[in-house]
C-alpha positions as CSV (number, residue, x, y, z in Angstrom):
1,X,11.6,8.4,-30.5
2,X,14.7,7.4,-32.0
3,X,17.5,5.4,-30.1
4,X,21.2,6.4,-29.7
5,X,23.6,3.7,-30.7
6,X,24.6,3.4,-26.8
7,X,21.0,2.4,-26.1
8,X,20.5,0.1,-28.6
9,X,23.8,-2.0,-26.8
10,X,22.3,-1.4,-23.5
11,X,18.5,-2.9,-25.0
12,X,20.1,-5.3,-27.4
13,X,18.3,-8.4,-25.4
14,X,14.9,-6.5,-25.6
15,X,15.6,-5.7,-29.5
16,X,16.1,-9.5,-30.5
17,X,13.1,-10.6,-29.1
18,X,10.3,-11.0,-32.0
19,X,7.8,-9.5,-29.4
20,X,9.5,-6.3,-28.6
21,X,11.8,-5.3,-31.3
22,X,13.2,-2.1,-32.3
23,X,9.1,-0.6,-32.5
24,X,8.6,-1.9,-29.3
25,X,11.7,-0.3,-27.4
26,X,10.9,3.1,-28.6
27,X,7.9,2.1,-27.4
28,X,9.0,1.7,-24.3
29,X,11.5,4.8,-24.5
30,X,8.0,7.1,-25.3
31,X,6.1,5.7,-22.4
32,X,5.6,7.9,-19.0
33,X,5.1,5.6,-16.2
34,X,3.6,6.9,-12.4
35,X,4.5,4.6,-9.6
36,X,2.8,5.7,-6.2
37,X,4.7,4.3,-3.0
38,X,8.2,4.0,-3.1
39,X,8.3,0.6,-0.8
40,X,8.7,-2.5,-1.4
41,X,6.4,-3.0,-4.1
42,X,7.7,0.8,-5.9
43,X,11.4,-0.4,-5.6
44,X,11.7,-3.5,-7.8
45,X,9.0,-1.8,-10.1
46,X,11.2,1.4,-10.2
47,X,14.4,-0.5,-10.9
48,X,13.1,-2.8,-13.6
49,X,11.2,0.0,-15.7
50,X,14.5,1.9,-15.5
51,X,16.6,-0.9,-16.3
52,X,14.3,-1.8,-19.2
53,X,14.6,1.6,-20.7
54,X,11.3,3.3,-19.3
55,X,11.7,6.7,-21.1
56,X,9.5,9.1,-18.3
57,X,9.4,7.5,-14.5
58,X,7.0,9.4,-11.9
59,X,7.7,8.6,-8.2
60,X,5.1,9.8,-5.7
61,X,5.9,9.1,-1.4
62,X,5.7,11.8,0.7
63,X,7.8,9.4,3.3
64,X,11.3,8.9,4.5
65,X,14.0,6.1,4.3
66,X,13.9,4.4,7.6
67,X,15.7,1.3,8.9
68,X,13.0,-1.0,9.1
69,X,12.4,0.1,5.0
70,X,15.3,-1.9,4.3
71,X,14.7,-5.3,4.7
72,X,12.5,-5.1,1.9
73,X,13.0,-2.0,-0.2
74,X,16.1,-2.7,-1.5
75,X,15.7,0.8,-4.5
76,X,17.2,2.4,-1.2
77,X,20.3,2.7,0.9
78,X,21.9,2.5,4.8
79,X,23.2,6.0,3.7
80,X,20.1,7.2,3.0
81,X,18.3,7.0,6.1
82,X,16.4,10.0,7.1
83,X,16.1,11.0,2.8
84,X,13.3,11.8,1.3
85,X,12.1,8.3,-0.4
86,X,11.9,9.6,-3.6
87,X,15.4,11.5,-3.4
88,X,16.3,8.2,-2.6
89,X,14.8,6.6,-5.4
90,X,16.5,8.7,-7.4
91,X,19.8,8.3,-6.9
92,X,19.5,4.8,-7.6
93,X,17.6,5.0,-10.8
94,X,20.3,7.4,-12.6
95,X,23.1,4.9,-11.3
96,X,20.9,1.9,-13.0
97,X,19.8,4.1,-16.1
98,X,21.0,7.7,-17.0
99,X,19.3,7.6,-20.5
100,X,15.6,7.8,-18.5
101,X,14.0,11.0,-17.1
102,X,12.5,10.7,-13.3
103,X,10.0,13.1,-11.7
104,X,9.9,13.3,-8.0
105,X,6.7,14.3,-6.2
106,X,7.8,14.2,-2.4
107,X,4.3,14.6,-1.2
108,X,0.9,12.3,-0.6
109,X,-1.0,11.3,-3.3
110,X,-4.7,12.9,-2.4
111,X,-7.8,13.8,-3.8
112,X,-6.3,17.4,-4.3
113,X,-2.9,16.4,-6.8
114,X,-4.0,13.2,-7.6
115,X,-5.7,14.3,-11.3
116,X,-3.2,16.8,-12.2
117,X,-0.3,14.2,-12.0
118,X,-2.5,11.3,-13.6
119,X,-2.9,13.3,-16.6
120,X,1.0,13.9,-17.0
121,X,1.6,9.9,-17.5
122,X,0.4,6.7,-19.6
123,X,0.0,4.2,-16.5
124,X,-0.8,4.1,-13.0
125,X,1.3,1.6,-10.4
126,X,-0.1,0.8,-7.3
127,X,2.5,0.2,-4.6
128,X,0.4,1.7,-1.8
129,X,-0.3,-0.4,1.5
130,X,-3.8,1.1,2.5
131,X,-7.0,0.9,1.5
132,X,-7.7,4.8,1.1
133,X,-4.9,5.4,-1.2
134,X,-6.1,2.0,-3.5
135,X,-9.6,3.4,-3.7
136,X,-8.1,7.1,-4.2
137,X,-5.7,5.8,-7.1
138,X,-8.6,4.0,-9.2
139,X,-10.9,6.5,-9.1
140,X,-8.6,8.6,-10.4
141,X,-7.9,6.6,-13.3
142,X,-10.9,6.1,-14.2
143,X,-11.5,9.6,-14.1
144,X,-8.6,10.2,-16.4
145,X,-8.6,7.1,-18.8
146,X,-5.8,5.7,-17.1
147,X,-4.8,2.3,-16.8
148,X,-4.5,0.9,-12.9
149,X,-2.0,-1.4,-12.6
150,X,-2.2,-3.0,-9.2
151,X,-0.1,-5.1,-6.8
152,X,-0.3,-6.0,-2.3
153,X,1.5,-7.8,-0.3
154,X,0.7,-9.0,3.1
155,X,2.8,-11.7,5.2
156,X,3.3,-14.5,2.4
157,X,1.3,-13.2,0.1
158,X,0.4,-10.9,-2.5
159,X,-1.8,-10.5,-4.9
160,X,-1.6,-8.2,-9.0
161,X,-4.2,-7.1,-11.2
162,X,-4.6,-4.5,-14.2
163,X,-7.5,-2.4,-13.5
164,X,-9.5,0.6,-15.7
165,X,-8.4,-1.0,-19.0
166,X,-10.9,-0.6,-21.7
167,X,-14.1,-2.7,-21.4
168,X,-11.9,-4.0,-18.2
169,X,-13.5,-4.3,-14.6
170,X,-12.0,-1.8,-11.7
171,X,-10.6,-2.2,-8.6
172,X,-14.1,-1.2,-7.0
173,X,-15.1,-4.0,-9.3
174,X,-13.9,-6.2,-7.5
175,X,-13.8,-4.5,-4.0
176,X,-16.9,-2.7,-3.8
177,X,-16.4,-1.9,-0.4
178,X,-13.2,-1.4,2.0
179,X,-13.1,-3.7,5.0
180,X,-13.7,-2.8,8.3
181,X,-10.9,-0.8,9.8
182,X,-8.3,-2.6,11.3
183,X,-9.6,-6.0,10.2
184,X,-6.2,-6.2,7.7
185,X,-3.2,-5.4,9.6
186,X,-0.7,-3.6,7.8
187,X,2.6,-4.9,7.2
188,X,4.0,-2.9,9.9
189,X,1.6,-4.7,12.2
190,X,1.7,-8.2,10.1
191,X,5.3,-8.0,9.2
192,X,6.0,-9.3,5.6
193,X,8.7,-11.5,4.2
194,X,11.2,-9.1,2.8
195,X,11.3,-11.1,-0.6
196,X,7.6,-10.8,-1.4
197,X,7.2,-7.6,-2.9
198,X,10.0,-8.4,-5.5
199,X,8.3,-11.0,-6.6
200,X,4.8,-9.1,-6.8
201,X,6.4,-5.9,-8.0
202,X,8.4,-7.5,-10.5
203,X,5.1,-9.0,-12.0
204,X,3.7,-5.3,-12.0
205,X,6.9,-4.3,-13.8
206,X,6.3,-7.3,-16.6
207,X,2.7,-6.1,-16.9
208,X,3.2,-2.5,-17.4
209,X,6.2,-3.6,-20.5
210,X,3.3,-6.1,-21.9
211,X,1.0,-3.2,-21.8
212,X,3.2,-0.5,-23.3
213,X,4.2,-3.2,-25.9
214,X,0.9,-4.3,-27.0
215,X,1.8,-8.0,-26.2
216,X,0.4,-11.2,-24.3
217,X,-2.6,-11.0,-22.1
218,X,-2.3,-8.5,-19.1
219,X,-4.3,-9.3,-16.2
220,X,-7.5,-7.6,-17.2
221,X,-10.3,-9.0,-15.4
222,X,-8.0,-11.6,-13.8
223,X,-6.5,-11.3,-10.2
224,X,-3.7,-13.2,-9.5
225,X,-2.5,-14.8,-5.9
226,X,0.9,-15.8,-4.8
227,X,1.4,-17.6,-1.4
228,X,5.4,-17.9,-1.0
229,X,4.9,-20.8,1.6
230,X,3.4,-22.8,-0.8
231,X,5.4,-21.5,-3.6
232,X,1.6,-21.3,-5.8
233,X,-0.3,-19.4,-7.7
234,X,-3.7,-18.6,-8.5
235,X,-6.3,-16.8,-10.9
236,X,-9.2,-15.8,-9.9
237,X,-11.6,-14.2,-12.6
238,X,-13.9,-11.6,-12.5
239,X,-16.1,-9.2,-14.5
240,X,-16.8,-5.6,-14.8
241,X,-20.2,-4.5,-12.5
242,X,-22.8,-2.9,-15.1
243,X,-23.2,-1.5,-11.7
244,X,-19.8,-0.2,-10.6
245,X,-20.5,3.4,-8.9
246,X,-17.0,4.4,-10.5
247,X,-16.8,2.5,-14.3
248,X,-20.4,1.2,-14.5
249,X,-23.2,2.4,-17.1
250,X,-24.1,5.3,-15.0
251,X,-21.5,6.0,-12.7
252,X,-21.9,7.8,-9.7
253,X,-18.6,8.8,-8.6
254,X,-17.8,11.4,-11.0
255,X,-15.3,13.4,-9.1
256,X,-12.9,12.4,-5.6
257,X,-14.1,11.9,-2.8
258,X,-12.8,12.1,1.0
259,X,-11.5,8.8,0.9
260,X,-10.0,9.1,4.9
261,X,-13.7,9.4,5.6
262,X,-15.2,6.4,3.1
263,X,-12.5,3.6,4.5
264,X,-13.2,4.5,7.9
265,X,-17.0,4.9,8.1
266,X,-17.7,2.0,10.0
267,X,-15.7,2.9,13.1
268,X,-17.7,4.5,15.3
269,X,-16.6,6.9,17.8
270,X,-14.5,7.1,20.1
271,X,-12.1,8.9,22.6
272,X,-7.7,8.5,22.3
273,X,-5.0,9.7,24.3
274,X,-1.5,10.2,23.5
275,X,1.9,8.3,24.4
276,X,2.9,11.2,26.3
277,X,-0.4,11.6,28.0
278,X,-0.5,7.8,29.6
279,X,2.7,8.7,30.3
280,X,1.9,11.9,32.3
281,X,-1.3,9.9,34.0
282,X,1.1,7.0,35.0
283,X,3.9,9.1,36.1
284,X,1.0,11.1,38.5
285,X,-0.2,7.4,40.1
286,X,-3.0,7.4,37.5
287,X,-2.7,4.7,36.6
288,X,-6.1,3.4,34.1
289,X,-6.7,0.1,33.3
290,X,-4.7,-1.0,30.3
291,X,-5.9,-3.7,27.6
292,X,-3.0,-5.2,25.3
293,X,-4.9,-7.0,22.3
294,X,-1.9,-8.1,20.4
295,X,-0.4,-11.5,20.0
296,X,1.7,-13.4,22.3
297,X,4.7,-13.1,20.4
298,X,4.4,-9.5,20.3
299,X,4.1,-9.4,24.1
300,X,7.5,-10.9,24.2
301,X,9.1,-8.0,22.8
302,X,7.8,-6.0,25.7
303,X,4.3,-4.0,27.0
304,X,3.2,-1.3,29.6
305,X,3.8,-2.9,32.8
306,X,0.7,-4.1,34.4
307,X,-1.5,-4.3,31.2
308,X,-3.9,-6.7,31.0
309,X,-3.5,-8.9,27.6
310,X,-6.0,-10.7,25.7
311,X,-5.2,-10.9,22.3
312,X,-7.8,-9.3,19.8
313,X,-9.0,-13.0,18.3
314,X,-9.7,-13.8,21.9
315,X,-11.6,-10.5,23.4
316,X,-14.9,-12.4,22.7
317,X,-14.7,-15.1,25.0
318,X,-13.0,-13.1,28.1
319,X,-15.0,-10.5,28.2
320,X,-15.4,-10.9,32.2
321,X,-12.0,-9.8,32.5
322,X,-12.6,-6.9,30.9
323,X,-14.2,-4.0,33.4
324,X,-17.4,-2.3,32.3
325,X,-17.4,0.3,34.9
326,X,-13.3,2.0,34.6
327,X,-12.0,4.0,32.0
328,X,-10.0,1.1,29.9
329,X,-7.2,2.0,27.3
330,X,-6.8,-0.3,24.5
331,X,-3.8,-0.4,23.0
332,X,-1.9,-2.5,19.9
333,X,1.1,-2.0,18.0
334,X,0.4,0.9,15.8
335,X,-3.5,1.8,17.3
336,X,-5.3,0.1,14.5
337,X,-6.6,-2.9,16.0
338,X,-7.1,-1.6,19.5
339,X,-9.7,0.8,17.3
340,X,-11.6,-2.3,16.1
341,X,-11.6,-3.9,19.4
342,X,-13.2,-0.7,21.1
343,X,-16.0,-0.7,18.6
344,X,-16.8,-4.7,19.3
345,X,-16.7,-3.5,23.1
346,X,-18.9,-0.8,22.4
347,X,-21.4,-3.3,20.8
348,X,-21.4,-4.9,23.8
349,X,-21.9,-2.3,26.1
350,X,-18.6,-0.7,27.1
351,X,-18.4,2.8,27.1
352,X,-15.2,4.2,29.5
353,X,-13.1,3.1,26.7
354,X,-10.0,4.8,25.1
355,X,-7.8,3.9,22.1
356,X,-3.4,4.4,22.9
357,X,-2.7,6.8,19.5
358,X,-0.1,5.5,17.7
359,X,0.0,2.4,20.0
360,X,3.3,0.9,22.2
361,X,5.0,2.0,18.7
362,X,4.5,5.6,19.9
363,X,4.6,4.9,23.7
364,X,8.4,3.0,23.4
365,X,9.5,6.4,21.2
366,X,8.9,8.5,23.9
């Protein structure tokens, strides 16, 4: 790769350092870079490869620019509401860079497209916010010999790693197992502080330029925390499992797998019902019992009238309130933690239970 003389103004401050260099920016200019989610995390990462000169940029969301996107993902614009996130995306990263090549894929990363557009770039970027598409995303670079370079947020805090390095651990390394469903509320359900995932994602942005560059010590085998109330951070180490179904000696997970299937397997089942059908079923004097598990401060912002709420940390200790013998619908923000309260009511006997899809989320839409 050679660079024009209007690149080597625009890189002048990455060409004078000893570390980087000339070498190292058409480094840099050669590399093909794959970020998946186009959030909070994906829009600093996004912007800062571009702005350092990231030759090849891949953007993967199948998703669209909402309001509520913007208090964090700042790659996008009021104007753009109702765009495709990656259409989005891209409008901003020609404005920031018009010397770099982007590649939309407006779709969802699965088990189906996941290898053919692995193989098409150097490095992976995580900036996913569920378990299925984490697991989905190492596997597939292991698969393909690509390096994993991770970042989360949630509330305060996030956390970065590089995963499927060589001789490096893997994100199942580490997480051998997804947790229970709904045990980690999403940020939609958490909230997150809309500052948080530039820090994180900038971080991912610095390791993938360390890694195209050949310098310092990525975080192979290291996991790093950042709580913003604190303003700390933290390393915690850890090795590669001999054992690892996905990177180990003898690895059993030698092709994808249903991922939907293996982060949900612990939910048992059970029955749901729609916003419009409580609706229909209250609007006819049907009216069933109704179970609000969220927290107080979430009540305040308004329920189904005449719900009975016991927030989810809670349901243990008042389960006399709760009848065994009526048809009960369970219902949270976004349907994720009434899901795991229905299977701890199960445990204990309940069976006329029923999970509000979507949540009040989808019954307030209506």
């Amino acid at each position: 790769m050679v660079l024009t003389k209007d690149e080597l103004e625009r890189y002048r401050r990455h060409t004078i350092l000893p570390m980087i260099g000339i070498n190292g920016q058409k480094k840099i200019k050669n590399a093909k870079v794959l970020i998946v989610g186009m959030g909070g995390l994906g829009s600093p990462l996004a912007m800062y490869l571009a702005a350092s000169g990231v030759g090849t940029l891949g953007l993967v969301d199948f998703d669209n620019v909402e309001a509520s996107n913007l208090q964090r993902q700042i790659i996008h614009k009021t104007s753009n509401i109702g765009k495709p996130k990656t259409e989005s995306a891209l409008e901003s990263l020609v404005e920031i860079n018009p010397y770099i090549k982007v590649n939309c894929f407006n779709e969802a990363l699965s088990s189906a497209n996941a290898i053919d557009i692995f193989n098409q770039y150097d490095i992976i970027c995580d900036g996913t916010d569920n378990f299925q598409t984490r697991y989905l995303i190492n596997d597939a670079c292991i698969l393909t010999g690509k390096i994993n370079v991770f970042g989360s947020i949630n509330q305060f805090e996030g956390q970065i790693s590089v995963f499927g390095a060589d001789k490096g651990p893997c994100y199942r390394c580490l997480f051998p197992e997804p947790p229970i469903p709904g045990s980690v509320p999403s940020c939609a359900e958490a909230g997150v502080l809309g500052i948080l995932p530039g820090v994180i994602g900038t971080i991912e942005a610095t390791e993938v330029i360390k890694l195209i560059c050949g310098i310092g010590t990525p975080l192979i085998g290291r996991l790093l925390n950042y709580d913003a109330l604190s303003m700390q951070f933290n390393e915690v180490k850890f090795t590669k499992d001999k054992d690892c179904p996905c990177c180990g000696m003898n690895p059993t997970i030698t092709q994808l797998i249903d991922y939907e299937d293996f982060c949900n397997n612990t939910i048992s089942s059970f029955k749901e019902i729609t916003a419009n059908q409580l609706k229909e079923q209250i609007k006819k004097k049907q009216m069933p019992i109704l179970l609000d598990v969220r927290e107080d401060d979430e009540v305040a912002l308004g329920t189904i009238t005449g719900s009975i709420h016991i927030p989810m940390g809670e349901i243990p200790n008042r389960l006399n309130e709760i009848p065994k013998n009526e048809t009960v619908v369970v219902f949270c923000h976004l349907g994720i933690r009434s899901k795991n309260v229905i299977q701890y009511l199960q445990e204990q006997g309940y069976q006329n239970l029923v999970n509000l899809k979507g949540g009040i989320d989808a019954y307030q839409s209506f």
